[in-house]
N, CA, C and O of each residue as an XYZ file, in Angstrom:
868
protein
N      -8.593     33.331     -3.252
C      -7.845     32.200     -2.697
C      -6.453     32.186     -3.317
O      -6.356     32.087     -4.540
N      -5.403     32.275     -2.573
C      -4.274     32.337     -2.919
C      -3.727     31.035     -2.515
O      -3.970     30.674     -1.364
N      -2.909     30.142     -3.402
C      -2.115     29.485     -2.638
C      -0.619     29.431     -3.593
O      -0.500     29.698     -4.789
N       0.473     28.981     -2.592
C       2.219     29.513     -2.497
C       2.561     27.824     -2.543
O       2.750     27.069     -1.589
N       2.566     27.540     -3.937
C       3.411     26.249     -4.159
C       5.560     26.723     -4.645
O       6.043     27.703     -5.212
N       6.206     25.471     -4.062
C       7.651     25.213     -4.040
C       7.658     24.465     -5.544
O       8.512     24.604     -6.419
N       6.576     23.715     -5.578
C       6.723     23.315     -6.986
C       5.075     23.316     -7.050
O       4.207     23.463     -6.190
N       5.042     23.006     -8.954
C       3.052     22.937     -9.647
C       2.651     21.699     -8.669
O       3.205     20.606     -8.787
N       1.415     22.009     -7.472
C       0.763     21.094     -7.194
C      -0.207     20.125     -8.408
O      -0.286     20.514     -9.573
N      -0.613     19.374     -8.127
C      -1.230     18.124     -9.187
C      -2.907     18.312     -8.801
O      -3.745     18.046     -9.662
N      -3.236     18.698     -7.701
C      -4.254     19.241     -6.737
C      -4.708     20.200     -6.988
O      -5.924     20.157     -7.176
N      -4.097     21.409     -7.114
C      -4.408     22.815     -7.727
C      -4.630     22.603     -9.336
O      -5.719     22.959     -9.784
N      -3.834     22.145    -10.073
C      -4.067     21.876    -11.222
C      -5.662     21.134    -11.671
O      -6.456     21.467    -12.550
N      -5.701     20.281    -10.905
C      -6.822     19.341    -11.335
C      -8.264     20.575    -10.961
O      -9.293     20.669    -11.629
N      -7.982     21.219     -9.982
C      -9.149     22.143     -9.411
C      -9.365     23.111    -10.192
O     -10.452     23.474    -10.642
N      -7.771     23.795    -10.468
C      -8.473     24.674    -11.841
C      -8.718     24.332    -12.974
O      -8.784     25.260    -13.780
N      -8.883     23.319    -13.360
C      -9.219     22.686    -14.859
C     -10.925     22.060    -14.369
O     -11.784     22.214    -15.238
N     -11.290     21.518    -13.294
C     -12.844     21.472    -13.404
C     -13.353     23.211    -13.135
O     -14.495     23.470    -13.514
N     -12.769     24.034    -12.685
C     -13.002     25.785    -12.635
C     -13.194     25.968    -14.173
O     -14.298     26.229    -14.649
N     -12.104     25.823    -14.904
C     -12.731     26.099    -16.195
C     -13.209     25.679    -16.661
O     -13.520     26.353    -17.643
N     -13.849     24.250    -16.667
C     -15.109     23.472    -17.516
C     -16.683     23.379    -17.026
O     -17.787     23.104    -17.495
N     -16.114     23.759    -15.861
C     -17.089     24.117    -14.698
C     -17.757     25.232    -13.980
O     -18.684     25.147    -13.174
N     -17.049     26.445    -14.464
C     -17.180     27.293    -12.962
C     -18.508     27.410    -12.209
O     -18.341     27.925    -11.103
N     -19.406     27.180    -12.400
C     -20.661     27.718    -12.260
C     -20.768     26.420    -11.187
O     -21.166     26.781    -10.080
N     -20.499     25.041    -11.299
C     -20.758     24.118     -9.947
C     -19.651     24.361     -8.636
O     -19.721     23.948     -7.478
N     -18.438     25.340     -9.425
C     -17.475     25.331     -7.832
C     -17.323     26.887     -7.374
O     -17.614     27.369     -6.279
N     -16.678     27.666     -8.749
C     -16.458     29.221     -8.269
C     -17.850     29.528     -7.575
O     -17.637     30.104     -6.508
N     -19.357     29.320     -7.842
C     -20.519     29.726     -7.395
C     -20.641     29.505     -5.937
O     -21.281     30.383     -5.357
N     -20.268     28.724     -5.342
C     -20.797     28.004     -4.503
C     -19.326     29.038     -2.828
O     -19.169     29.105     -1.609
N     -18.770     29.505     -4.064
C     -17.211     30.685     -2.488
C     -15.944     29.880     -2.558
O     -15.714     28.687     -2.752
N     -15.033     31.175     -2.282
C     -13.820     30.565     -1.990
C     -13.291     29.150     -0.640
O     -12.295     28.450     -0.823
N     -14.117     29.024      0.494
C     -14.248     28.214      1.008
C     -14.507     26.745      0.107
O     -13.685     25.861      0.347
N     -15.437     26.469     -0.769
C     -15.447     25.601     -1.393
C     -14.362     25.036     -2.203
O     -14.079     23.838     -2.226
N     -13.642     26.160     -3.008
C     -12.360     25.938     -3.657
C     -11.471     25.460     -2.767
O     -11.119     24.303     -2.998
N     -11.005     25.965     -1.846
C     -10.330     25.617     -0.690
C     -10.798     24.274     -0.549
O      -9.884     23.574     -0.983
N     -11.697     23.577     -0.189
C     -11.729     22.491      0.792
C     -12.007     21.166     -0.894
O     -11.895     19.944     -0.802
N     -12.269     21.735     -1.870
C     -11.550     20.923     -3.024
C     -10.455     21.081     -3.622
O     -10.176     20.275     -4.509
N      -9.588     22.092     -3.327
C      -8.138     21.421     -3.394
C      -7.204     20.541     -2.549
O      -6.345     19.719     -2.866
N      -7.786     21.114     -1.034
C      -7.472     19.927      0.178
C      -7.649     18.736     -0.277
O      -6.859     17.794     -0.352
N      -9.434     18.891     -0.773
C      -9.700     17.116     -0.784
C      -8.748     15.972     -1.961
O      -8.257     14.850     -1.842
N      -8.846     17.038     -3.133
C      -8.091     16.100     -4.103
C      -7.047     16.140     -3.450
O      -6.696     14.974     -3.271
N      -6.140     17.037     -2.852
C      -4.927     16.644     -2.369
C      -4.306     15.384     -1.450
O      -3.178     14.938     -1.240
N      -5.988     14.981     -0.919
C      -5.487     13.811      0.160
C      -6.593     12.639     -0.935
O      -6.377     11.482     -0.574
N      -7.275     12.674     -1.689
C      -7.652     11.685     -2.467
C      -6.490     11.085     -3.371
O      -6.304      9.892     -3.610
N      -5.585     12.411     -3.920
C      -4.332     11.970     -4.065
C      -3.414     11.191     -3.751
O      -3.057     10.227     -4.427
N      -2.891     11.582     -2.565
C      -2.694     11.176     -0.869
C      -3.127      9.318     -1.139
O      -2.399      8.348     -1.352
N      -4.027      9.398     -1.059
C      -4.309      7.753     -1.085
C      -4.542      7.014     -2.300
O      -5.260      6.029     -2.469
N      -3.933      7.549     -2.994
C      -3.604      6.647     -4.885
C      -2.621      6.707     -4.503
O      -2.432      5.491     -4.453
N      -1.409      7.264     -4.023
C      -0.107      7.351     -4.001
C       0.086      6.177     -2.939
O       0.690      5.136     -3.198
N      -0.403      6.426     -1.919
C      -0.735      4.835     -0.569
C      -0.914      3.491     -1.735
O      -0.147      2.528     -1.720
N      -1.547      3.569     -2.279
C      -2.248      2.425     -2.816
C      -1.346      1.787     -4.421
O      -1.491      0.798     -5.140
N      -0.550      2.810     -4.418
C       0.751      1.939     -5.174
C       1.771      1.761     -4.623
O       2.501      0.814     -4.916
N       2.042      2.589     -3.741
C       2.973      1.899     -2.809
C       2.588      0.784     -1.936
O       3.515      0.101     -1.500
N       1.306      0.453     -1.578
C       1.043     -0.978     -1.246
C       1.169     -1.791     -2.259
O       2.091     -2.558     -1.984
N       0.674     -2.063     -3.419
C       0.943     -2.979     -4.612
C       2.839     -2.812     -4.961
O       3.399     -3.720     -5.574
N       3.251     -2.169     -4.713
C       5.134     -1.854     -4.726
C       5.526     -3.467     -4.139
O       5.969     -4.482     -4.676
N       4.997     -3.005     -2.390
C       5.561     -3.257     -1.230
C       4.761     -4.800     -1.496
O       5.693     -5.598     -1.593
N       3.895     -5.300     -1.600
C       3.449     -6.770     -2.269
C       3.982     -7.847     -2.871
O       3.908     -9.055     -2.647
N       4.821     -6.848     -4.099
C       6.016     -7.388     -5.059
C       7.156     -7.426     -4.375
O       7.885     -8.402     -4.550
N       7.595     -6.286     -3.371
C       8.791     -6.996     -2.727
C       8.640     -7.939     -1.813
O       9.607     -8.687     -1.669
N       7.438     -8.176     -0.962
C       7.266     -8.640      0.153
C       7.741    -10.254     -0.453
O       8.607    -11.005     -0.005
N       6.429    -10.519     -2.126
C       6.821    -11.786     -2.511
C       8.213    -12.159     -3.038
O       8.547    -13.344     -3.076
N       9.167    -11.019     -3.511
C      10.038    -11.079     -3.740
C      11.373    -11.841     -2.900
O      12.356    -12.454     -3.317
N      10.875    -11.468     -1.465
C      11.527    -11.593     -0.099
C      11.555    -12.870      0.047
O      12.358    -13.139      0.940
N      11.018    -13.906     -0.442
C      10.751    -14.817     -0.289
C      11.277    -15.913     -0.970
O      10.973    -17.079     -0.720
N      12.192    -15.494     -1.970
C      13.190    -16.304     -3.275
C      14.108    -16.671     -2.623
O      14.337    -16.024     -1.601
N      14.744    -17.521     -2.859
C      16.020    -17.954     -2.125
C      17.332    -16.988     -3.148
O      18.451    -16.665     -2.748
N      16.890    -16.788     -4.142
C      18.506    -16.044     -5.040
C      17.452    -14.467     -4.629
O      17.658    -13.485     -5.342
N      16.758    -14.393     -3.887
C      17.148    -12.933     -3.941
C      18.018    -11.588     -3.397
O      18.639    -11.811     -2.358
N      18.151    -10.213     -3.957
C      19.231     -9.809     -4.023
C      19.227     -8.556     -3.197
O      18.222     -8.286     -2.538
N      20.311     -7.746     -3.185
C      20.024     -6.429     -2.174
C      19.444     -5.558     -2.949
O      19.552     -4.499     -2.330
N      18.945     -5.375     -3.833
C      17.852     -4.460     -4.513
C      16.752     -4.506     -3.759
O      16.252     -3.385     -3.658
N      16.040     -5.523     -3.062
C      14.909     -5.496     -3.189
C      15.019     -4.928     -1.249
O      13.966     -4.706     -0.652
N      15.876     -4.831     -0.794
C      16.695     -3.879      0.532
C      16.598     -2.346      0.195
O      16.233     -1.427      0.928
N      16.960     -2.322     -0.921
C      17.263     -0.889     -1.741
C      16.140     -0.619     -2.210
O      15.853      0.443     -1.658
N      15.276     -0.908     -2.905
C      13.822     -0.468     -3.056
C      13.315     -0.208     -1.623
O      13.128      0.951     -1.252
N      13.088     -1.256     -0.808
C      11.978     -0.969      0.632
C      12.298      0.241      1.273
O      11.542      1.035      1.833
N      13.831      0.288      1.078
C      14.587      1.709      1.738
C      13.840      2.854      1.345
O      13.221      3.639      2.064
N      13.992      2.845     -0.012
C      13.215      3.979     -0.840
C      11.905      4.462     -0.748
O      11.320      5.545     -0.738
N      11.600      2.985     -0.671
C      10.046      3.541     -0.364
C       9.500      3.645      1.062
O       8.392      4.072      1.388
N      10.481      3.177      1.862
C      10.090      3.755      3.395
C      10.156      5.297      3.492
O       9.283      6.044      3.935
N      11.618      5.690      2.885
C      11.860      7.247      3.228
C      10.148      8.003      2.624
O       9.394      8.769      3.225
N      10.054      7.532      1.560
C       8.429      8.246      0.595
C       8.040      8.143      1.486
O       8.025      9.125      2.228
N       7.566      7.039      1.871
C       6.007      6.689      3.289
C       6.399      7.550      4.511
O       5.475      8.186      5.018
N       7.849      7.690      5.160
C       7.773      8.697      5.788
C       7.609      9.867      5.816
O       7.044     10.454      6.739
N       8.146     10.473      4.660
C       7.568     11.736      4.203
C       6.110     12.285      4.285
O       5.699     13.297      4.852
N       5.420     11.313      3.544
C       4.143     11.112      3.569
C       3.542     11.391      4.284
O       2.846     12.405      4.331
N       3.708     10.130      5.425
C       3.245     10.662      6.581
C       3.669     11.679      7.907
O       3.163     11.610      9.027
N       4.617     12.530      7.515
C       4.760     13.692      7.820
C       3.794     14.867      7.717
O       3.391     15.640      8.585
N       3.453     14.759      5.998
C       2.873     15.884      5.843
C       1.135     15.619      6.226
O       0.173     16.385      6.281
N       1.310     14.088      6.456
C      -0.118     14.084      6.244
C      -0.768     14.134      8.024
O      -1.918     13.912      8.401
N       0.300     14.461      8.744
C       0.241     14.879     10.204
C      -0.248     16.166     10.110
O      -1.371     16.629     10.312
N       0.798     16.660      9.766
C       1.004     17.901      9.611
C      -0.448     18.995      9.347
O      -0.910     19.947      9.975
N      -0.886     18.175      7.911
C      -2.045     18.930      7.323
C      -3.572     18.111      8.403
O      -4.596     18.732      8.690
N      -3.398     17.234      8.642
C      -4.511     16.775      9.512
C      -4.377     17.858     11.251
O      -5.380     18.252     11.846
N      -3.325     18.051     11.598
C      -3.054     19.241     12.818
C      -4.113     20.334     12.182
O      -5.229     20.662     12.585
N      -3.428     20.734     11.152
C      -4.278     22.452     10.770
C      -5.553     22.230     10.446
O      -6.359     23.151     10.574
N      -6.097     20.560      9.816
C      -7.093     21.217      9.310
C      -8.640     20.989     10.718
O      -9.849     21.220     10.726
N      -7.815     20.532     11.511
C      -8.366     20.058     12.770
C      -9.915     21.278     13.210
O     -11.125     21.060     13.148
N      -8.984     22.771     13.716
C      -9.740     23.982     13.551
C     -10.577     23.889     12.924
O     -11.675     23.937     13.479
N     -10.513     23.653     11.022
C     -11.521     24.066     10.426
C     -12.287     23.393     10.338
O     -13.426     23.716     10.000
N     -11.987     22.439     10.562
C     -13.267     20.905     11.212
C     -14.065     21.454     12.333
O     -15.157     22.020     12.278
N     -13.577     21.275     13.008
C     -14.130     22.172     14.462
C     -14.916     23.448     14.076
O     -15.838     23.650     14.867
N     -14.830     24.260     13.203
C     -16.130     25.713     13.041
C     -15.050     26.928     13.927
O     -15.602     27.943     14.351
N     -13.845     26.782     14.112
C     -13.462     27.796     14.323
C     -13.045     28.865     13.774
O     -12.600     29.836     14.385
N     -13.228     28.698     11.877
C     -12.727     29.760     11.232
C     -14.235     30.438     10.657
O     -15.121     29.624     10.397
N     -14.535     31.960     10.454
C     -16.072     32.428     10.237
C     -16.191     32.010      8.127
O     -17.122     31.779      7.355
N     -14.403     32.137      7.975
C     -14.808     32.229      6.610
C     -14.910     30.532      5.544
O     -14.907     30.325      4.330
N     -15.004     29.461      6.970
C     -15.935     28.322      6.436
C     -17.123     27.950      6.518
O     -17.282     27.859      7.736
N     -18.230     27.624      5.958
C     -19.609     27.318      6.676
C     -19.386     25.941      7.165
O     -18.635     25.007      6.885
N     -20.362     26.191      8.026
C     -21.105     25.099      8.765
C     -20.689     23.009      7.903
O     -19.974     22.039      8.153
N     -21.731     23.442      6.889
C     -21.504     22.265      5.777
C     -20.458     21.727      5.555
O     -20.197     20.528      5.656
N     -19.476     22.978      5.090
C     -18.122     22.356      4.894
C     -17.402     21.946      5.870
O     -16.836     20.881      5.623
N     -17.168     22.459      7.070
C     -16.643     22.150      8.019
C     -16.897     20.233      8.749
O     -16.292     19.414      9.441
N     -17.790     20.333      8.228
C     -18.198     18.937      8.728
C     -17.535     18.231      7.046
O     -17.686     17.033      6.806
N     -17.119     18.786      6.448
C     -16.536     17.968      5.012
C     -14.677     18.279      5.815
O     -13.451     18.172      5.778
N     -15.474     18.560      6.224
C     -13.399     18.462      6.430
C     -13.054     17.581      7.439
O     -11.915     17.161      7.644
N     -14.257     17.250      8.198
C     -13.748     16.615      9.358
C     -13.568     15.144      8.646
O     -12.855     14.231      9.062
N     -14.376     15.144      7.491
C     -14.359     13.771      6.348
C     -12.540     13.780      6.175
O     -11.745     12.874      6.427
N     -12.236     15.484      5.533
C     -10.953     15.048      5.234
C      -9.991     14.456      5.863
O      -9.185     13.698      5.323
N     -10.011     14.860      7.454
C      -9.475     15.022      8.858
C      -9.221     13.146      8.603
O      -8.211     12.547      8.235
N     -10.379     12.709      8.920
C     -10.460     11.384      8.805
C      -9.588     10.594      7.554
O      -8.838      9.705      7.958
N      -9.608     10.773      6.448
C      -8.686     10.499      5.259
C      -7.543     10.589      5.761
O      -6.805      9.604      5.789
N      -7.069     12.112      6.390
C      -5.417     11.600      6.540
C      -5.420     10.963      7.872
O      -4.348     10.980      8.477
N      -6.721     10.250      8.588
C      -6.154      9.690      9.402
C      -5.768      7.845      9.066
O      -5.043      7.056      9.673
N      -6.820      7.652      7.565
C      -6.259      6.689      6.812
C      -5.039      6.389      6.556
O      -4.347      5.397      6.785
N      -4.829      7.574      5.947
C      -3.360      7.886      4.758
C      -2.547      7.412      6.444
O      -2.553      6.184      6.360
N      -1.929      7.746      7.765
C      -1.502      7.809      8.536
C      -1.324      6.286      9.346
O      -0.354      5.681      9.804
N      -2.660      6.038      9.270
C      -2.493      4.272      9.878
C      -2.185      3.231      8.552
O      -1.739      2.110      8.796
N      -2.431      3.630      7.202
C      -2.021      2.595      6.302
C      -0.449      3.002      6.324
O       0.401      2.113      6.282
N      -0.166      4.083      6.376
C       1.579      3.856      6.086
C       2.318      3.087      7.501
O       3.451      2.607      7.447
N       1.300      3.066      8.986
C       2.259      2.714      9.669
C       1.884      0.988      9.652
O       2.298      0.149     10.451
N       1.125      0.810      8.675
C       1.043     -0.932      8.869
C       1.789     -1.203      7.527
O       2.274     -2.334      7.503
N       2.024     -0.409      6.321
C       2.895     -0.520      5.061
C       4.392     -0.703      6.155
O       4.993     -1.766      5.999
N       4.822      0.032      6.942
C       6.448      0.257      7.307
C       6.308     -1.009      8.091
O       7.441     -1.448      8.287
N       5.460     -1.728      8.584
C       5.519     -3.096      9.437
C       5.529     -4.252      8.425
O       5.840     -5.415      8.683
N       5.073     -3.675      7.017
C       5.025     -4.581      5.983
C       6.785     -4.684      5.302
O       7.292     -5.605      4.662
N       7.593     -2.925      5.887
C       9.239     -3.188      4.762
C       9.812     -3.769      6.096
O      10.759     -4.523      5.875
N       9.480     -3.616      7.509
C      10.107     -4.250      8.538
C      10.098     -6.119      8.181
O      11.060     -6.884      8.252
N       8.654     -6.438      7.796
C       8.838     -8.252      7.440
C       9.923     -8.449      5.985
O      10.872     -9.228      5.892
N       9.507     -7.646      5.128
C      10.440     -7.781      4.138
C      12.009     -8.214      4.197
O      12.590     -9.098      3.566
N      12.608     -7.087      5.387
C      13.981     -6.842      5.353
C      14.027     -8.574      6.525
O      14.645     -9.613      6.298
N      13.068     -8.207      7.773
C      13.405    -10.076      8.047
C      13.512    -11.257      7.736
O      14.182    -12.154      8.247
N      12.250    -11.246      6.137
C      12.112    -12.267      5.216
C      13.546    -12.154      4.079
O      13.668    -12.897      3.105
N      14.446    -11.176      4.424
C      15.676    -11.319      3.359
C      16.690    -11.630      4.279
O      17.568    -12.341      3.789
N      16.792    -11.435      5.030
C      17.562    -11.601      6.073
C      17.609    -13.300      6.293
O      18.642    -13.968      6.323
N      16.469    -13.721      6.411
C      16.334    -14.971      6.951
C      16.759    -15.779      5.776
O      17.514    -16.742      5.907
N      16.184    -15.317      4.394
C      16.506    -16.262      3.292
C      18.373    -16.007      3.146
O      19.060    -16.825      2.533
N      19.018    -14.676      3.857
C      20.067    -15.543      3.441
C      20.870    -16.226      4.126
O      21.819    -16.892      3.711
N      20.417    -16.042      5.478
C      20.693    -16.960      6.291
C      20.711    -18.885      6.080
O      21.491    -19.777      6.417
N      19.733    -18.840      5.535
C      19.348    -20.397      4.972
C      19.946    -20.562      3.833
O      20.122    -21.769      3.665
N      20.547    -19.638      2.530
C      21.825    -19.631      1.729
C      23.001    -20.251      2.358
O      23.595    -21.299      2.105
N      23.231    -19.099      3.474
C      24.510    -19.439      4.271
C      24.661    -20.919      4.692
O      25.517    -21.799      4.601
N      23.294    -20.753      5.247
C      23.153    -22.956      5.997
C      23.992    -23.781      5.187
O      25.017    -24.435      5.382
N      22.789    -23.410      3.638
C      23.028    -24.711      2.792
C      24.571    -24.909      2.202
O      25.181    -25.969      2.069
N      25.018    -23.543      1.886
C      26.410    -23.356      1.431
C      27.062    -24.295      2.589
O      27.336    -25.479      2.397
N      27.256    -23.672      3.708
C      28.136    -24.354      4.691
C      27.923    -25.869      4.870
O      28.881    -26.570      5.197
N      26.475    -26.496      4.630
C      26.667    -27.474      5.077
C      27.141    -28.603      3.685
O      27.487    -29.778      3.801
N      27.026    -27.873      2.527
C      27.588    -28.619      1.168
C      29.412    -28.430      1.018
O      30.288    -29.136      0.517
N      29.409    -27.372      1.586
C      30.931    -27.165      2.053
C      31.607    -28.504      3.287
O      32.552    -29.284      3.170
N      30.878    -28.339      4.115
C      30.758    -29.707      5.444
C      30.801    -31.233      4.447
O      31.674    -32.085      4.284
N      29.668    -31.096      4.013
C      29.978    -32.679      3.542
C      31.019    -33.378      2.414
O      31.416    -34.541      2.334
N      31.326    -32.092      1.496
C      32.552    -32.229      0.830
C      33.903    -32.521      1.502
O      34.766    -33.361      1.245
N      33.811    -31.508      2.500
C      35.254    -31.569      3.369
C      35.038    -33.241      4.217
O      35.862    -34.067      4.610
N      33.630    -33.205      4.238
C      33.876    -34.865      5.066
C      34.029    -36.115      4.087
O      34.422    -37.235      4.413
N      33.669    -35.730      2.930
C      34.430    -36.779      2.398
C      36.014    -36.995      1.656
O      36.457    -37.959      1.033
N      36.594    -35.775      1.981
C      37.714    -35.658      1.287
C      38.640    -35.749      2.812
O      39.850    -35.524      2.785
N      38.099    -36.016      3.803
C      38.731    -36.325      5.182
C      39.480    -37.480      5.245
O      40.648    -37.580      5.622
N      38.321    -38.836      4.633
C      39.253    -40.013      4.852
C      40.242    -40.382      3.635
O      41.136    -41.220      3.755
N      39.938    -39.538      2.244
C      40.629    -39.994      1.141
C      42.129    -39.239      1.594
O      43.155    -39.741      1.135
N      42.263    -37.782      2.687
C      43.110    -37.435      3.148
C      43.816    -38.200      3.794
O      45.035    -38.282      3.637
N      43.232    -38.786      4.514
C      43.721    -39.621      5.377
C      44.849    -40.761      5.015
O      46.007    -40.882      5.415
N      44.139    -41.477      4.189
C      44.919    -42.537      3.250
C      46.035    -41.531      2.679
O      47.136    -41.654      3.215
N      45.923    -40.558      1.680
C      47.196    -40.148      1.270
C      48.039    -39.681      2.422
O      49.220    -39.531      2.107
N      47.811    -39.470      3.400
C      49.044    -38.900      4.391
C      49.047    -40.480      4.996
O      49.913    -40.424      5.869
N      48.674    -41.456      4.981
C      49.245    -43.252      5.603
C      50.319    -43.048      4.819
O      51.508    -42.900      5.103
N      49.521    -43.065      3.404
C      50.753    -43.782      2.552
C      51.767    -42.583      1.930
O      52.402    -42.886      0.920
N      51.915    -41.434      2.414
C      52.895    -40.670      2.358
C      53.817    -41.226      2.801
O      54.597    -41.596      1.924
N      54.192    -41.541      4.100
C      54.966    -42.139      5.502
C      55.809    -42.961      4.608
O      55.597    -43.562      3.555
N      57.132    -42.744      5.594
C      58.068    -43.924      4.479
C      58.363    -45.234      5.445
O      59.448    -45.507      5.960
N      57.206    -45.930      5.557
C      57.021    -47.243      6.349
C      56.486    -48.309      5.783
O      55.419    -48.122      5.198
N      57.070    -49.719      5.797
C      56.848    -50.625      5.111
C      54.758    -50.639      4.691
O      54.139    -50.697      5.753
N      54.297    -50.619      4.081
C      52.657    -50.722      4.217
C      52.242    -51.682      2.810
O      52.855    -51.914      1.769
N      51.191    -52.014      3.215
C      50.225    -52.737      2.069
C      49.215    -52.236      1.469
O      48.386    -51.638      2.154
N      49.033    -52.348      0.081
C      50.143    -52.527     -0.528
C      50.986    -52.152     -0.597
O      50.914    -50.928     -0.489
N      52.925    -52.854     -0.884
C      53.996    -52.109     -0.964
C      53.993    -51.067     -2.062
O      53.630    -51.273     -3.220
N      54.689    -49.288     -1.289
C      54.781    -48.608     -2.421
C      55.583    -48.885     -3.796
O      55.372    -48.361     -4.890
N      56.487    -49.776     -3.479
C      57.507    -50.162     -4.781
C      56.458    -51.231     -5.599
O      57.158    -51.726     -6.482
N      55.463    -51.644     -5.664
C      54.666    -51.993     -6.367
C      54.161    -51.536     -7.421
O      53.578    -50.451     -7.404
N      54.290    -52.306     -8.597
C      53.180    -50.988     -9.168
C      52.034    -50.637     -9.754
O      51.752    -49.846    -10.654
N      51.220    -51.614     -8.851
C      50.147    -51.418     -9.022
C      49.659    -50.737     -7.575
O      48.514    -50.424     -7.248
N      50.363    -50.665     -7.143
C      50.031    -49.638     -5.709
C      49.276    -48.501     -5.451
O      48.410    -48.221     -4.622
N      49.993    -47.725     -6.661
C      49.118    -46.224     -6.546
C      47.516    -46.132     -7.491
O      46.612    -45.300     -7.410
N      47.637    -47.185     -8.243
C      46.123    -47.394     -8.642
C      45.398    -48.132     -7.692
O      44.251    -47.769     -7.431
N      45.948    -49.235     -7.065
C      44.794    -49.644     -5.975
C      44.818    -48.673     -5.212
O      43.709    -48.167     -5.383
N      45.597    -47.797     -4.141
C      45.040    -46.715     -3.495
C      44.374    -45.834     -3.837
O      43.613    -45.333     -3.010
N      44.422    -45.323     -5.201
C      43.170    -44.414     -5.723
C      41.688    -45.202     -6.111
O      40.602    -44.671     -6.343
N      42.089    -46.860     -6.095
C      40.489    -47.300     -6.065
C      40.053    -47.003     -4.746
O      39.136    -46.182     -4.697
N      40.525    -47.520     -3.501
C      40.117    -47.439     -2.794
C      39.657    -45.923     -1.861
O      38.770    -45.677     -1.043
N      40.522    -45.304     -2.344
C      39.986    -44.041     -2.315
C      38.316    -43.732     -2.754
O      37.266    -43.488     -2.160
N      38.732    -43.888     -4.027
C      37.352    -43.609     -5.067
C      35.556    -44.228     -4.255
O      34.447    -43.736     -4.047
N      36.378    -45.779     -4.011
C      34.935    -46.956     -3.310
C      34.834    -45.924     -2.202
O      33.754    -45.334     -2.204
N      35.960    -45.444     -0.957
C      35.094    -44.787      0.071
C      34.368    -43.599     -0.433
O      33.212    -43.490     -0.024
N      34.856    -42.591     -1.322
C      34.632    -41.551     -1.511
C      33.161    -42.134     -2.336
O      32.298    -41.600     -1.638
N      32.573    -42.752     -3.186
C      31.354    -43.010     -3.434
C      30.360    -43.523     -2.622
O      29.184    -43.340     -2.934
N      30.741    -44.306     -1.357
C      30.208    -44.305     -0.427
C      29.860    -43.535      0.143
O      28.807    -43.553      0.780
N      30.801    -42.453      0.066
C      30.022    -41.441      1.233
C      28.985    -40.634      0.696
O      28.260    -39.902      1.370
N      28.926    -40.800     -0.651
C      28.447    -39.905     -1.956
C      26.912    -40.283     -1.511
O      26.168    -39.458     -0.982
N      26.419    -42.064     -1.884
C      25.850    -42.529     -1.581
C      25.036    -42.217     -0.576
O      23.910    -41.811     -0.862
N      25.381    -42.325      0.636
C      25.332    -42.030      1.983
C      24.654    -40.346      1.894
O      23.566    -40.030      2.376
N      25.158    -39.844      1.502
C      24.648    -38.610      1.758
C      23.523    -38.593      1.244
O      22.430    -38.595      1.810
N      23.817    -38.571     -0.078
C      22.319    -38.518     -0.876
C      21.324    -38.957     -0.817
O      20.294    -38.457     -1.268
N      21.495    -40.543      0.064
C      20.075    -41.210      0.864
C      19.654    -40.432      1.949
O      18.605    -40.511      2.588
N      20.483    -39.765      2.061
C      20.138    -39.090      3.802
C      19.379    -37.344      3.039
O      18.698    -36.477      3.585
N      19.689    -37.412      2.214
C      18.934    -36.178      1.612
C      19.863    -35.048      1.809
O      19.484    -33.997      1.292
N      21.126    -35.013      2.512
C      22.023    -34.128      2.670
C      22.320    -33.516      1.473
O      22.294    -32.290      1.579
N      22.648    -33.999      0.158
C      23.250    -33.312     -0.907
C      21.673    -33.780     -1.823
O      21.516    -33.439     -2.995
């Protein structure tokens, strides 16, 4: 049994280390057997790797849900979408080929195993439907951030709104009594510009008032 890794599989490794503590329950039994236990750890693998990226995607999902939260947690889902796609690339990929040997079309698998593969067949058809309900899980995420900052935006604007509405009528009064027209009180008074800043002040706490019963601020 030859196999042509790009980098040390984790799969092959684990297979030849029960080979050497073992040989007599796996080398005995044919190279077909070796074969269809490095497949298998490879997709038992396969779904520990699923299964922290669901506990990942959990923490952001609740994350999504903070009102101060930030574009990291955009930048993580990203990340871990591209993984899950990958993922489930290969795990197409290897469920295509191993289809045949499920089926009994190759002489140099038996019977037995072949029906163990159709087990595997089935695994990546796990690994395949959990990543496409994980990517429906970074799709709510990115809506649940989206939406929270939308409701940022609300509240900003509307604390922005009620400030500007109360600094409307205290505007108001200073551009009356800008005007160079006889008014009451007279500006040559001088107690003038302190009663206009009381009266300023009484509306402007009114409106203070006002809001805050209304639950606005």
């Amino acid at each position: 049994l030859i196999t042509v890794e790009r980098h040390p599989l984790l799969s092959v490794r684990q297979v030849r280390s029960r080979c050497g503590r073992h040989p007599e329950n796996l080398l005995a039994r044919g190279v077909d057997a070796v074969l269809f236990e490095i497949i298998d750890t490879m997709v038992d693998n396969y779904l520990r790797v699923i299964d922290r990226y669901e506990d990942r995607l959990e923490v952001l999902e609740e994350q999504s849900f903070d009102m101060d939260v930030n574009e990291e947690v955009l930048e993580e889902a990203a990340e871990v979408r591209r993984d899950l796609l990958e993922l489930r690339r290969l795990a197409v990929a290897q469920r295509h080929l191993l289809q045949p040997v499920a089926r009994g079309e190759y002489d140099f698998v038996s019977e037995t195993l072949g029906q163990q593969f159709s087990h595997v067949c089935d695994h990546l058809s796990q690994v395949i439907d959990t990543v496409d309900s994980l990517r429906e899980t970074i799709v709510s995420i990115r809506d649940n951030y989206h939406a929270g900052l939308t409701r940022r935006t609300n509240e900003i604007m509307k604390v922005l709104t009620l400030y500007a509405g109360i600094m409307l009528p205290l505007t108001l009064i200073a551009g009356i009594y800008g005007m160079n027209l006889p008014l009451w009180p007279p500006s040559d008074h001088p107690q003038s510009f302190w009663g206009v800043l009381g009266i300023m002040a009484f509306i402007a706490g009114l409106l203070l008032i006002y809001f805050r019963r209304r639950k606005w601020l």
